[in-house]
C-alpha positions in Angstrom: 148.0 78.0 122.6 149.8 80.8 124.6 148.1 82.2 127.3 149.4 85.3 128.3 149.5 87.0 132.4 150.5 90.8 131.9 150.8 92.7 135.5 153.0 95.7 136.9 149.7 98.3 136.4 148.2 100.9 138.9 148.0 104.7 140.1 150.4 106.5 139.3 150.7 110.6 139.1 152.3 112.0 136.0 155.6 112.1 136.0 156.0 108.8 137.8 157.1 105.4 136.4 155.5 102.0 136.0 157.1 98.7 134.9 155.1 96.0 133.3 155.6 92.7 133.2 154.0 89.6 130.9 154.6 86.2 131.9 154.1 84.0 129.0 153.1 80.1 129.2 155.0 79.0 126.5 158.1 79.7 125.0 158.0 82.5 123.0 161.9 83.5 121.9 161.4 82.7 118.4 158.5 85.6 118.4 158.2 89.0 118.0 156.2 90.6 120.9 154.4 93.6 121.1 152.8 95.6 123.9 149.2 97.4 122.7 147.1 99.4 124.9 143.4 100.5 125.0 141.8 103.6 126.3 138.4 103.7 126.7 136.3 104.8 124.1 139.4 104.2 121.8 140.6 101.8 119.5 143.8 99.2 120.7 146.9 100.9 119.3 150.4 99.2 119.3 153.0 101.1 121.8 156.4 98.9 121.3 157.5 95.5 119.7 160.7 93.8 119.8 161.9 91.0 117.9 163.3 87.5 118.6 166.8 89.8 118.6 165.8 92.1 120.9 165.6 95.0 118.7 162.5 97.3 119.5 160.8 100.0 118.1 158.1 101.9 119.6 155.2 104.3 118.9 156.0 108.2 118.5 154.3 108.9 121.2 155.5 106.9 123.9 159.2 107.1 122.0 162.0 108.1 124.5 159.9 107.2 127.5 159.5 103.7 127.4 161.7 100.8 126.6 160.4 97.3 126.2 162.7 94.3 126.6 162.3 90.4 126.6 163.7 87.8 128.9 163.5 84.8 126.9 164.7 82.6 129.6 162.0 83.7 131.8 159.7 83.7 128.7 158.9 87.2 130.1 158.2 90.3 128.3 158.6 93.9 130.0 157.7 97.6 129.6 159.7 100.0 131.7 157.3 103.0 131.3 159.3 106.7 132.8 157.7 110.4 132.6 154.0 108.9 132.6 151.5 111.1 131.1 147.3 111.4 131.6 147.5 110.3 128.2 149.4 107.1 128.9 145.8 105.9 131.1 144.7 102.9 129.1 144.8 99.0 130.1 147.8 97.5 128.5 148.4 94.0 127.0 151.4 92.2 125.2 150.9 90.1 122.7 153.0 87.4 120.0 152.8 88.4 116.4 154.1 92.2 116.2 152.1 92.6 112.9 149.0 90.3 113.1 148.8 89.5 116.9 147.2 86.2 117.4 146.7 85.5 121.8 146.3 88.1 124.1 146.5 88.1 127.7 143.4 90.0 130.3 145.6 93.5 130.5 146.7 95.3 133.3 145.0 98.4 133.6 147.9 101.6 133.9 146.0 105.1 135.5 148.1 108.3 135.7 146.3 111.0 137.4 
């Protein structure tokens, strides 16, 4: 079973950046890995996945501004997150299984303001 360690989160005013990070026990290069986020009082909505190629695809509203990629080496997963919005405040987690995720790690929480 995967556990998962996301970090990179904090403060940040809009505008700024943020790069996450999720450091995977296991390997995980034959997955496709998503990043999902949660704000409170909202339901967990995907933001990006990219697949055991590398190719990623990302939500519409986070599209142009973020860019996920995958060190399968390192079995690490990132998000570099640029031109941060309020909106962007949720806690974010990665996750295998890009269409039925099935471990998740504790989230790192992201706050723009």
């Amino acid at each position: 079973h995967v556990q998962l360690v996301e970090s990179g989160g904090g403060l940040v005013q809009p505008g700024g950046s943020l790069r996450l990070s999720c450091a995977a026990s296991d390997a995980t290069a034959r997955y496709c890995m998503a990043w999902f986020r949660q704000a409170p009082g909202k339901q967990r909505e995907g933001v990006a996945t990219i697949d055991a190629e590398g190719t990623a695809s990302y939500a519409e509203s986070v599209k142009g501004r973020f860019t996920t990629s995958r060190d399968n080496a390192q079995k690490k997963l990132y998000l570099q997150m640029d031109n941060l919005k309020t909106e962007d405040t949720a806690k974010y987690y990665c996750a295998p299984g890009c269409v039925v995720p099935w471990a998740w790690g504790q989230g790192t929480q992201v706050t723009v303001s």
